[in-house]
C-alpha positions in Angstrom: 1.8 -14.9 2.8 4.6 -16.4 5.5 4.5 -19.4 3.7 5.4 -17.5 0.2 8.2 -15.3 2.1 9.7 -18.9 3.6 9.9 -20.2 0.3 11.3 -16.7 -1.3 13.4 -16.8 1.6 14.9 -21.0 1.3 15.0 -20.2 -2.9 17.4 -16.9 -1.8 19.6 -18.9 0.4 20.3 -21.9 -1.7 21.3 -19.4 -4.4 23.6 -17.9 -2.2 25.2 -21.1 -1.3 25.4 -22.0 -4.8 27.1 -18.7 -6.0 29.8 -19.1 -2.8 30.5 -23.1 -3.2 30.7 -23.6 -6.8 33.3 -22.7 -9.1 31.9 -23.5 -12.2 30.4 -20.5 -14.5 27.5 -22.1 -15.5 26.4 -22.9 -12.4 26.9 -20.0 -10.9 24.7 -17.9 -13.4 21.7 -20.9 -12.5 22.3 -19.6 -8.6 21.9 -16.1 -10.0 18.8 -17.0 -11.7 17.8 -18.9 -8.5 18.6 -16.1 -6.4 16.3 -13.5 -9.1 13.7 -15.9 -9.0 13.2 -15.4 -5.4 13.2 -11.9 -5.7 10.6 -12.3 -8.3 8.7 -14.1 -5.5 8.9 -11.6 -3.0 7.9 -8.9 -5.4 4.7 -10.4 -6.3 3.9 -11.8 -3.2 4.0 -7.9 -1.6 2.4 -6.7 -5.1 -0.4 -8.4 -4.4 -0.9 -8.2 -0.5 -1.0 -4.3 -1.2 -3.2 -5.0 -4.1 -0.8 -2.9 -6.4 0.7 -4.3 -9.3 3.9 -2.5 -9.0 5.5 -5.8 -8.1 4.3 -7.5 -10.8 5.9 -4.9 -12.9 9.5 -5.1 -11.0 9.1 -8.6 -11.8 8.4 -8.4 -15.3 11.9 -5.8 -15.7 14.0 -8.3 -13.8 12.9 -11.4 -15.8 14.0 -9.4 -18.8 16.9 -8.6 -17.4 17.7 -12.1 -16.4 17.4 -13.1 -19.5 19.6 -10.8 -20.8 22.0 -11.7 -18.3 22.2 -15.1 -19.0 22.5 -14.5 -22.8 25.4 -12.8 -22.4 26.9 -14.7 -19.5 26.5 -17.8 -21.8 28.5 -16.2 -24.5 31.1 -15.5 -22.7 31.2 -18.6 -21.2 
């Protein structure tokens, strides 16, 4: 489980970075995704350390969302 929250934690961070350094659209909206991924991470590592699959659900909404998100940040773009 610390292993899966380091890596949550790095994938967080260098979206972050890449939503502050860069300028360009596109590349911001792949730090968002980045940065949702991570989240993603965290959910279902804590889903399944409680052995609930509330997580998994959270992650299933946001990866909807996300894709949303990028379809229409894409077209305005």
């Amino acid at each position: 489980m610390p292993l899966v929250l380091f890596l949550s934690a790095a994938l967080f961070s260098t979206g972050v970075y890449g939503v502050l350094a860069r300028r360009n659209a596109v590349l911001v909206l792949m730090s968002i995704e980045l940065m949702l991924n991570a989240v993603n991470i965290n959910l279902v590592a804590f889903g399944a350390a409680l052995h609930d699959l509330t997580g998994q659900v959270f992650a299933l909404f946001v990866i909807t969302v996300a894709a949303a998100e990028v379809g229409i940040g894409l077209a305005i773009v």
